[in-house]
N, C-alpha and C positions, 0 to 999 in steps of 0.2 A: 483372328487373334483373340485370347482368354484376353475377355476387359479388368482380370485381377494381374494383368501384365504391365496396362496402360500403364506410362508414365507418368502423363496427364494427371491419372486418379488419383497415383501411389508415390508419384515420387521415386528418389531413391528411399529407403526406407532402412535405420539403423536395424531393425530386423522385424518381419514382421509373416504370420504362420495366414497362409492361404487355404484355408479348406473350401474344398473343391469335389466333394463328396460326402454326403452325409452316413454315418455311422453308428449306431446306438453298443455300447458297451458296458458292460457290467465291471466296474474296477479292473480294468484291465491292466496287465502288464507289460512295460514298454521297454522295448530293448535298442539300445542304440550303439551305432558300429560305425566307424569313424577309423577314416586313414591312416596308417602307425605301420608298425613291423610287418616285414609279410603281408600288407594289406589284410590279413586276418580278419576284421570287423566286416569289412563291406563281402568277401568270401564268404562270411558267415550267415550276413544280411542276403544276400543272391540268394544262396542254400536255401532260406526258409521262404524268401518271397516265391520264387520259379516252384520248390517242390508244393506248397499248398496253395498255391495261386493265389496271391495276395493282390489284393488292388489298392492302385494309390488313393489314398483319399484327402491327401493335403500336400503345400511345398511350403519350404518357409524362404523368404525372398531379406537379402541382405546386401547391402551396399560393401559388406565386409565380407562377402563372397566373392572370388575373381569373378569377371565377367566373361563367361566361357560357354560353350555349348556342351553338352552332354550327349552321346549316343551311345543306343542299347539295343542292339538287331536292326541297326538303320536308322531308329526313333529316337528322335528328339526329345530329352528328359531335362527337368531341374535338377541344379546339379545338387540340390540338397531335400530329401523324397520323404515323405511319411506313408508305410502301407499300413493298413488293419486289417482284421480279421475276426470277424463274428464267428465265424466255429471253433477258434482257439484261444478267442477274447484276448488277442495281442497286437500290439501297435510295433511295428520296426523303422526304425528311424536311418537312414543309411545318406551318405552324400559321398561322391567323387573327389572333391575340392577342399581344399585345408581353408579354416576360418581366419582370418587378418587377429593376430593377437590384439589388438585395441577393441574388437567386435566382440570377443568372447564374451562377456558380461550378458550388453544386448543380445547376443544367440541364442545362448542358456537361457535365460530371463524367458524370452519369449516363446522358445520352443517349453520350460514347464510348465509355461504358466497357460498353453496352451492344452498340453497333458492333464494339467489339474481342469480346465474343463471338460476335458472326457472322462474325466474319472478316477485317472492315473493316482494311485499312492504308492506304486514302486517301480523305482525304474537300475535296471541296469546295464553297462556300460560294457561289450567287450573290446577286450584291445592285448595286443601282442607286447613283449617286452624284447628289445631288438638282441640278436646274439649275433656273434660270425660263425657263421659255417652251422650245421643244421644242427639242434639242442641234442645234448647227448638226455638231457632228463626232458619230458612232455610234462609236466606237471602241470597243473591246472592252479590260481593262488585266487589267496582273495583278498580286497579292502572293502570295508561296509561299516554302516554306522552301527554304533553300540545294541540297539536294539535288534540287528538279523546277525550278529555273528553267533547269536545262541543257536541258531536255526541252520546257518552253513557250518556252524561246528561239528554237527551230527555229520554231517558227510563226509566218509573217511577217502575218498577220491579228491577231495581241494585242500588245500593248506591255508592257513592264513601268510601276509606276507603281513612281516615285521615293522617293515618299514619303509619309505620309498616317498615318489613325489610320481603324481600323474597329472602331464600337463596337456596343453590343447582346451580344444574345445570337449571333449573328455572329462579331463581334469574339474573345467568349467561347470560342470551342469554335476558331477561329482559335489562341486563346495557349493554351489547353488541348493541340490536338495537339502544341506545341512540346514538353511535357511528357511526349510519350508515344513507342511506338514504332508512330507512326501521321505519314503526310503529309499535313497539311493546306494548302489554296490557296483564293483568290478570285481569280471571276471579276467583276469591274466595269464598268460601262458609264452614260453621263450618264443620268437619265430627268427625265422632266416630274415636278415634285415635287406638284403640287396634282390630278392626274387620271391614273387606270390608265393607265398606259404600255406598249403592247404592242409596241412598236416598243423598246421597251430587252428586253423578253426573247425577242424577235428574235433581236438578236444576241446575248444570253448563250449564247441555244439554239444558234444556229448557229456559234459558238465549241466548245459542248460536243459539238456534230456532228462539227467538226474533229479534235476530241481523241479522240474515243474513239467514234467511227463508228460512233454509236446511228442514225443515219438516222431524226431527228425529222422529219416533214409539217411546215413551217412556213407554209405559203402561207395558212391565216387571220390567224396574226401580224400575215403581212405585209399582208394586205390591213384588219385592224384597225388595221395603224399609220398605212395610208394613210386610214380614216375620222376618227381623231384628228387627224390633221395637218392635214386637213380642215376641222374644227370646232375647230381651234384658231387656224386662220388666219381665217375669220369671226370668231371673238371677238375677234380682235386689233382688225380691221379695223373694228367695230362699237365697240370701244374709243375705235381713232382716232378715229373719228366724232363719238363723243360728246365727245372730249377737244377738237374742232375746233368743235363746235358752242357749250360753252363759251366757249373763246377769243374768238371772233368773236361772244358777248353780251358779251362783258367789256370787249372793242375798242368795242364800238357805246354803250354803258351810260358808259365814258369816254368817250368823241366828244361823248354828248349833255350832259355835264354842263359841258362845256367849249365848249359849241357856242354 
């Protein structure tokens, strides 16, 4: 058993970042992706760990995390992971499990102020905005603080978003960097809110390709978003069906009583 497990040692613990690999990075950039529409973040979080082979090199452990087991090809995982990467100088932060709203604070807290000892002065946040039924527009949006919207203005592929409220532990480490001398932003995009959406961290990824010219592989995304959109337009249509077959007993059932 990892002695950074013990209870003995640790406690439960309001939140608290276990590095468990040592890392050297040069002001890296840390992207964090967290459960929401589509699962979109943690798809997006997979995406980059599995294709550049990222290795975990921390877990952050919370008493406001359910107590759950995690598996990932049979193995046994935290359910809340930090990978890095010295060839692409980036930190990806990903977890399975939704944060206890009363923990949020403690999370955030501790996961940047963890960040800020690696180095971290920008971190951004992807996350999906939920729609029914698959987005008729893919648009990519953004919020960030006053000092990078100069810099995501240039990119005529994202939009600003006006206005809005981004909650979670997301949101959390969102108003956290205001607080700090760290630049925090989100990247947002519609996704299907009832089934994995891989067509929203398409485009997250291929936004974050933009920005900062990691040259992510995306070509299963995209042929995953074309087998969803697929099997979402049969369920529609299979819907109609049924909602038509309905109708025309209900037409026939009044006919005959009236007949």
């Amino acid at each position: 058993m990892d002695e950074n497990c013990d209870s003995k040692i640790l406690g439960a613990p309001d939140a608290h970042v276990v590095q468990t690999k040592e890392l050297k990075l040069d002001t890296p950039l840390m992207v964090c992706c967290f459960p929401s529409a589509g699962v979109v973040g943690p798809i997006a979080a997979h995406t980059i760990i599995d294709q550049f082979k990222m290795e975990e090199i921390a877990h952050l452990r919370s008493k406001y995390i359910p107590s759950a087991a995690v598996f990932l090809d049979g193995r046994l995982r935290h359910p809340f992971r930090i990978y890095g990467s010295k060839k692409l100088n980036l930190i990806v932060v990903t977890a399975e499990l939704p944060v206890a709203e009363e923990g949020l604070y403690a999370v955030s807290s501790a996961l940047l102020d963890w960040g800020a000892s690696m180095g971290v002065n920008e971190t951004v946040v992807l996350d999906g905005i939920p729609v029914q039924g698959i987005p008729k527009e893919r648009k990519v949006l953004y919020a960030a603080e006053e000092e990078k919207i100069g810099e995501l203005a240039k990119n005529e592929q994202i939009e600003i978003l006006d206005k809005g409220i981004i909650t979670g532990i997301a949101g959390s480490i969102l108003a956290e960097t205001l607080c700090r001398d760290m630049i925090g932003f989100a990247l947002l995009t519609p996704a299907i809110t009832v089934v994995p959406d891989p067509g929203g961290a398409h485009q997250l990824l291929e936004a974050l390709n933009q920005l900062y010219d990691l040259k992510i592989n995306l070509t299963e995304l995209r042929e995953g978003s074309e087998i969803i959109r697929r099997k979402m337009e049969e369920m529609a249509k299979q819907v109609d069906g049924m909602q038509q077959k309905q109708a025309n007993a209900g037409r026939r059932g009044y006919e005959r009583m009236y007949a």
